[in-house]
C-alpha positions as a printed Julia matrix, in Angstrom:
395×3 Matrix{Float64}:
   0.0    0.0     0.0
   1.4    3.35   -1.03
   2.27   5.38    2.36
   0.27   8.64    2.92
   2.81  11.86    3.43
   2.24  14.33    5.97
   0.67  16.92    3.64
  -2.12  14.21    2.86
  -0.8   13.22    0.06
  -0.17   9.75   -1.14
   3.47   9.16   -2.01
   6.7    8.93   -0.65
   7.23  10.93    2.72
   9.34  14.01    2.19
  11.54  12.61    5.52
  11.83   9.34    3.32
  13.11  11.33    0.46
  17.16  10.31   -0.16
  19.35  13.44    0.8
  20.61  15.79   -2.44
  24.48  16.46   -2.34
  24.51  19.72   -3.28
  27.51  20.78   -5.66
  29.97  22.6    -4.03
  30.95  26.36   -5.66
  34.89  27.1    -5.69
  35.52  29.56   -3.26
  35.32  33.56   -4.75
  38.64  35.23   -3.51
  37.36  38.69   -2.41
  40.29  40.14   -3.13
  41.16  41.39   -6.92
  44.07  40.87   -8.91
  47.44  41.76   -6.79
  50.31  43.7    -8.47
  53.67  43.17   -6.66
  57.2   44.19   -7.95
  59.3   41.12   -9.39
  62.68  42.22  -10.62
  62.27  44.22  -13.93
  58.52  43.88  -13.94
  54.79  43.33  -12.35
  53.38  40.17  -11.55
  49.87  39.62  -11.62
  48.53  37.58   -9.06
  44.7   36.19   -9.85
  43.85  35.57   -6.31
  45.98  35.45   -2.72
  45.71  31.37   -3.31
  46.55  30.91   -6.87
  49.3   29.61   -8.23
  48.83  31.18  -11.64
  50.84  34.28  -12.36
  51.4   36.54  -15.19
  54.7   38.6   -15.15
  54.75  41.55  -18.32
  57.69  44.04  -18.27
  57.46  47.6   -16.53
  57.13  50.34  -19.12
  56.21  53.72  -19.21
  54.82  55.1   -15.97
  55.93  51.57  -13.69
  59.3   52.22  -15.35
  59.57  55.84  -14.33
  57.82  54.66  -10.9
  60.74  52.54  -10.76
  63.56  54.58  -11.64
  62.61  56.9    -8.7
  63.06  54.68   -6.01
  66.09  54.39   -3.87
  68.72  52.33   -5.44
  68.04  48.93   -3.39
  64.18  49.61   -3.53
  64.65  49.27   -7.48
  65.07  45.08   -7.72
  63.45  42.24   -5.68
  64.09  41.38   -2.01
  67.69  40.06   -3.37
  68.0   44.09   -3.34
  71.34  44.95   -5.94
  72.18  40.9    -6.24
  70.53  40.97   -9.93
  73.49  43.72  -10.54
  75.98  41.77   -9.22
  74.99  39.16  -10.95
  74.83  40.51  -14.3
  78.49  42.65  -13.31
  79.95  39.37  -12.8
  78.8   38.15  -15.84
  80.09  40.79  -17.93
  83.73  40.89  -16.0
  84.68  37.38  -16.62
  83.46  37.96  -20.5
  85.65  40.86  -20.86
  88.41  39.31  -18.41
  88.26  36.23  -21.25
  88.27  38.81  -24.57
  91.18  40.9   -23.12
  93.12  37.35  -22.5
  92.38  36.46  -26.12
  93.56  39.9   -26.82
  96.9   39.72  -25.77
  97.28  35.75  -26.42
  96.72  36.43  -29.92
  98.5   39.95  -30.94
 101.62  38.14  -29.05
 101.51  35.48  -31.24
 101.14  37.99  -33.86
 103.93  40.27  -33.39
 106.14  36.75  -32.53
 106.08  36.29  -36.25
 106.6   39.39  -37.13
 109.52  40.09  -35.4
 112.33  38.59  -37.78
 115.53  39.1   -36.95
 115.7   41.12  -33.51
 118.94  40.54  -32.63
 120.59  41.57  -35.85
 118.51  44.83  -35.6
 119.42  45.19  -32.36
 123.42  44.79  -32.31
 123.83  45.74  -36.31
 125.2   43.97  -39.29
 128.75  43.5   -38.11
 127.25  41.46  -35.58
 129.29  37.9   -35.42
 126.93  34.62  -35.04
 127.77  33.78  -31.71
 126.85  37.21  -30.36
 123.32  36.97  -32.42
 122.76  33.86  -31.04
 123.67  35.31  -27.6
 121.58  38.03  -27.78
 118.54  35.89  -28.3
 118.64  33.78  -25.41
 118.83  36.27  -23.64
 115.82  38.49  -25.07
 114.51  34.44  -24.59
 113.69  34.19  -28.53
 114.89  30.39  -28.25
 111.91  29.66  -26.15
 108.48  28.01  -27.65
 105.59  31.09  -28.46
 103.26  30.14  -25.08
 105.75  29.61  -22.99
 107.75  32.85  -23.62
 103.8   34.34  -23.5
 102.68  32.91  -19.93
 105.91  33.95  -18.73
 105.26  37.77  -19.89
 101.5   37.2   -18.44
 103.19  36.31  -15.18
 105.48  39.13  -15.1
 102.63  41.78  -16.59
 100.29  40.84  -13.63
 103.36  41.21  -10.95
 103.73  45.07  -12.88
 107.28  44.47  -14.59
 105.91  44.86  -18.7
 110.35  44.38  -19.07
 112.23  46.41  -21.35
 112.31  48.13  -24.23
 114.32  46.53  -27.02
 115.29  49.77  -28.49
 114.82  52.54  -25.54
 116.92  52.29  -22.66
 114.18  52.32  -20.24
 111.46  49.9   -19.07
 108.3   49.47  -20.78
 106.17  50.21  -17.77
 107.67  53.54  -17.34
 107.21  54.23  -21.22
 103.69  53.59  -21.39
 102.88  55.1   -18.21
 104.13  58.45  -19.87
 101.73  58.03  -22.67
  99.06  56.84  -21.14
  97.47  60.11  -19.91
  97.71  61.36  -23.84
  95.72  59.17  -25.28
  92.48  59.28  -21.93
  93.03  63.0   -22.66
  91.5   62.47  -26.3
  89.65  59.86  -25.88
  87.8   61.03  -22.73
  87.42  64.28  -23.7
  85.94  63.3   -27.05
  83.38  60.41  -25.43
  81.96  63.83  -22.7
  81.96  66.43  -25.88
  80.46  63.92  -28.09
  77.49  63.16  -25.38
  76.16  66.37  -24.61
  76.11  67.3   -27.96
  74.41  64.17  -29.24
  71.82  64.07  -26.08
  71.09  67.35  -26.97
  70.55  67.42  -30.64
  69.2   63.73  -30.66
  66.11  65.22  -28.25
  65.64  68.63  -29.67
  64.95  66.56  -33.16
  62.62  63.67  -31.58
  60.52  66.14  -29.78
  60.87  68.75  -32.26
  60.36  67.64  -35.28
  59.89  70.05  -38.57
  62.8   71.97  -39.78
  64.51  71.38  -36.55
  64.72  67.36  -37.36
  65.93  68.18  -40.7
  68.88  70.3   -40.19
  69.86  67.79  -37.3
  69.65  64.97  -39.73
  71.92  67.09  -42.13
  74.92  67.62  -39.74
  74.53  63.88  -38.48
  74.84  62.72  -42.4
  77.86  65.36  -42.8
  79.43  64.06  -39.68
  79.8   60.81  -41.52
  80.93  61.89  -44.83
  83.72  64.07  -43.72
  86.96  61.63  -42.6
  88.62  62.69  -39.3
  92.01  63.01  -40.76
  90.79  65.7   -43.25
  88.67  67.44  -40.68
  91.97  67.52  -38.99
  93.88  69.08  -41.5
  91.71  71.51  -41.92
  90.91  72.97  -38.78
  95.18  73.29  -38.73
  95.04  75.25  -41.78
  92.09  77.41  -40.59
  92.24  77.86  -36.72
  95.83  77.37  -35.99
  97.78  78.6   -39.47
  94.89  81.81  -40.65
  93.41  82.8   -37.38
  96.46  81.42  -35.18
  93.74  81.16  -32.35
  95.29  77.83  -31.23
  98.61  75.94  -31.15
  98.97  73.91  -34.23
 100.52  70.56  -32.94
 102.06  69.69  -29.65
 100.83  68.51  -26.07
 101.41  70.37  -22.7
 100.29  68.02  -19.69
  97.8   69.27  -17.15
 100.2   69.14  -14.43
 102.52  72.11  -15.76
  99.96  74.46  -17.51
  95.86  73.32  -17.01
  95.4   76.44  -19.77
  97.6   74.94  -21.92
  96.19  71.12  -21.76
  93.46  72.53  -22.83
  93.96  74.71  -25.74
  96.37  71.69  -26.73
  92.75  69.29  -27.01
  91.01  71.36  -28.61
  91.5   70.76  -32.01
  92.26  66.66  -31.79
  88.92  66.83  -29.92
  87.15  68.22  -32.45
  88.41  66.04  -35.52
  87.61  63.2   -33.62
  83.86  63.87  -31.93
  82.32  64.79  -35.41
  82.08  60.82  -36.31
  80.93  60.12  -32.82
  78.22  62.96  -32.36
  76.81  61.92  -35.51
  76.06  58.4   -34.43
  74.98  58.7   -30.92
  72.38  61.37  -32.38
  70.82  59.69  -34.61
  70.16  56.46  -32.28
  69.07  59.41  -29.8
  66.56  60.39  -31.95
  65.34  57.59  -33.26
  64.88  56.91  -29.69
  63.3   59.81  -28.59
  60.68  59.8   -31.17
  59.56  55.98  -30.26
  59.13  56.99  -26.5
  57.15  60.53  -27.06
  54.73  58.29  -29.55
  53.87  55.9   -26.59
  50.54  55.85  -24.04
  52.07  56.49  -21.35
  53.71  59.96  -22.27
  49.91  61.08  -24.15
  48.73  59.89  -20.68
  50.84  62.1   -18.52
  50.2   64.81  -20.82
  45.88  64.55  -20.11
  47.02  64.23  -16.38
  48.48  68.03  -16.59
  52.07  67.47  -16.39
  54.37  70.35  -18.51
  55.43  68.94  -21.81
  59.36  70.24  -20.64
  58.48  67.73  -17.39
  57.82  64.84  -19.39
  60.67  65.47  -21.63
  63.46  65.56  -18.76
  62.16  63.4   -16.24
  60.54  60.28  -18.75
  61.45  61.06  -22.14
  65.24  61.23  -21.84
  65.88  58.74  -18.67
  64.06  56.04  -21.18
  65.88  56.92  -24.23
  69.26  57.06  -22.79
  70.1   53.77  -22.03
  70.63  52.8   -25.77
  72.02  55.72  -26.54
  74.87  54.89  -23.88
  75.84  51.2   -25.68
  76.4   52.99  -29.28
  78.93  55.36  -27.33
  80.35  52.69  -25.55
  81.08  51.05  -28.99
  81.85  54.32  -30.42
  84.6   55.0   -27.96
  86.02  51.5   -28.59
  86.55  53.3   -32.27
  87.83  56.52  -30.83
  90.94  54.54  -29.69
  91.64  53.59  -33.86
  90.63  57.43  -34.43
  92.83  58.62  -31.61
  96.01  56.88  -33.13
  95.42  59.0   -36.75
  94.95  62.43  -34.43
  98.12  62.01  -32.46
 100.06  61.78  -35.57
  98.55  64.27  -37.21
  99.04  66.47  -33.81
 102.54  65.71  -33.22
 100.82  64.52  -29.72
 102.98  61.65  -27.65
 100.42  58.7   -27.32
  99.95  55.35  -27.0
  98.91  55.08  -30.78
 101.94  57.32  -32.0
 104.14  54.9   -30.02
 102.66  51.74  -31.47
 103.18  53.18  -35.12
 106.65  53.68  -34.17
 107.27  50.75  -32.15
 105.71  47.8   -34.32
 107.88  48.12  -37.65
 110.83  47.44  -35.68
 109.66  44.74  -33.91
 109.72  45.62  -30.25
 107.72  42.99  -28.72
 107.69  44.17  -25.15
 106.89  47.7   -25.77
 104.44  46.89  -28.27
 102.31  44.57  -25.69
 102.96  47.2   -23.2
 100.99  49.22  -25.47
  98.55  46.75  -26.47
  98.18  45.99  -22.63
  97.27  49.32  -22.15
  94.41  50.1   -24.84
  92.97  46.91  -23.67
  92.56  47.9   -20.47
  91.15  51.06  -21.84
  88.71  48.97  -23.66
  87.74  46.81  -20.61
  87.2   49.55  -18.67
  84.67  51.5   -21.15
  82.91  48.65  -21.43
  82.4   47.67  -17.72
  81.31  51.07  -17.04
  78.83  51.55  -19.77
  77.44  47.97  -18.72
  76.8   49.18  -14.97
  75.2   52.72  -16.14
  72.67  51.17  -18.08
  71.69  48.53  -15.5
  71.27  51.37  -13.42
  68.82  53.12  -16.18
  67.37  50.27  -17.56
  67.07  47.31  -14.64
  65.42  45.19  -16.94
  69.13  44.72  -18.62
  70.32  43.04  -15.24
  67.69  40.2   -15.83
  69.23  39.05  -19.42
């Protein structure tokens, strides 16, 4: 017989009834998507539970936002390790290159010494004092072994001795040294602020202003620096007679006189340089003032000069500084023309004069020295542009 509910009804009783499992909802998270620093970017958290994250890299306004907090504030909770890091990464490559550097132009200038001896003692030389005078310049030694045992003596600070200069290498180079940082430095600072300048008065600009910028920067190229050099002798120094012709006075006897001395090797040597550096500027420039972020800090108010020095050039700097950095690499190869043109006393006028006669000691004393130049550009420009760009530490 079919049982009577409790409403009266016949049927099953609704206490009879089996229980209904209920599906159970995922919990909501009641808090919205999280943004929290991570390195060189955001991450984008979808809930305080979830594993899921989305990490896109800080441009524009986060970049800025970045840039303006205290140095250790700028990475993650490993503070400047991403720096280190990326420093350490960048010493041992250059550490390697400069090794290759001098392994190779030894070998080089090894085969290209001939005979050293006979140049050394003359023709009338007899055999037995040739052969004399090459073990002890320690010419009957194998190439890598008469190498590591300059290496050894280069890192203790004895470079040895000239071949044909009574005086030691070290003490040769060190003379010439400050010659050739005068040009090259003072080209590489000249050569900025002129670029930086030109490079964002054309990308914000524009107009007639872009185009007369983009006709010095092709001139720059054209013109060689040898025959800029020649000509600003012939004007400045032998018309006008403003400025010494040739010659070098060091800064420690006459600062004036230093620099009157760089003005004119300066000059024939920043044209190539400016004209580079300002066009990557530019090109620069103009990418960042086209982006969101800048039209969006323009409808929040902010002066157009305010968003041109504070976002504008700290974004388009940092590429700006690795064409210089490569550019000064070249200044060295320009700096070598300029000190013979300048009767100037440099590391590059020493090589020219060094290498034909095979000096092998002075020579790598020289080569030792632009190397180091080299290494040192480059570690430099690596750490400024982490510093502008912190995204660079991360590669």
């Amino acid at each position: 017989m079919e049982p009577v509910r409790s409403d009266g009804r016949r049927g099953h009783r609704q206490d009879d009834r089996l229980p209904v499992r209920r599906r159970r909802r995922p919990p909501r998270h009641r808090q919205g998507p999280q943004r929290v620093s991570h390195g060189a970017g955001v991450v984008e958290r979808l809930g305080p539970r979830s594993p899921v994250h989305s990490v896109r890299p800080l441009e524009g306004h986060d970049a800025g936002r970045l840039r303006r907090l205290p140095l250790r504030s700028r990475l993650d909770p490993g503070g400047l390790m991403y720096i280190f890091k990326f420093m350490g990464k960048r010493l041992a490559l250059g550490l390697s290159m400069l090794l290759a550097t001098l392994l190779l132009g030894y070998v080089m200038m090894s085969s290209l010494t001939g005979n050293v001896a006979l140049s050394i003692l003359g023709p009338g030389a007899s055999d037995e004092q040739l052969e004399a005078k090459n073990t002890e310049l320690g010419l009957d030694d194998p190439v890598l072994l008469r190498f590591l045992n300059w290496l050894l003596g280069a890192l203790r600070g004895d470079l040895g001795v000239a071949w044909f200069a009574p005086e030691p290498v070290s003490q040769l180079v060190a003379g010439r040294v400050p010659v050739t940082l005068s040009l090259v430095l003072g080209a590489i600072v000249i050569s900025l602020l002129i670029a930086v300048s030109l490079g964002l008065l054309a990308g914000v600009r524009r107009g007639w202003v872009d185009r007369v910028v983009q006709l010095v920067t092709v001139t720059g190229f054209i013109i060689p620096p040898f025959l800029l050099a020649l000509a600003l002798i012939l004007v400045v120094s032998v018309q006008l007679r403003w400025l010494p012709p040739t010659g070098y006075v060091p800064l420690d006897r006459d600062p004036a006189g230093w620099a009157a001395s760089l003005i004119l090797p300066v000059a024939s040597l920043c044209l190539g340089v400016v004209a580079g550096v300002t066009q990557q500027m530019r090109r620069s420039v103009i990418d960042i003032v086209d982006k969101d972020f800048v039209r969006t800090l323009r409808s929040r108010g902010l002066s157009e000069r305010r968003i041109v020095w504070t976002n504008v050039l700290k974004n388009a700097t940092g590429v700006s500084f690795q064409v210089l950095a490569l550019q000064a690499i070249g200044l060295l190869g320009g700096a070598v023309i300029a000190e013979q043109i300048f009767a100037m006393p440099g590391l590059g006028a020493s090589a020219i004069s060094f290498t034909p006669r095979g000096d092998l000691p002075t020579v790598m004393g020289i080569l030792l020295a632009l190397s180091l130049i080299v290494f040192a550009i480059n570690i430099v420009t690596d750490f400024v542009i982490a510093l502008l760009n912190p995204k660079v530490a991360l590669t």
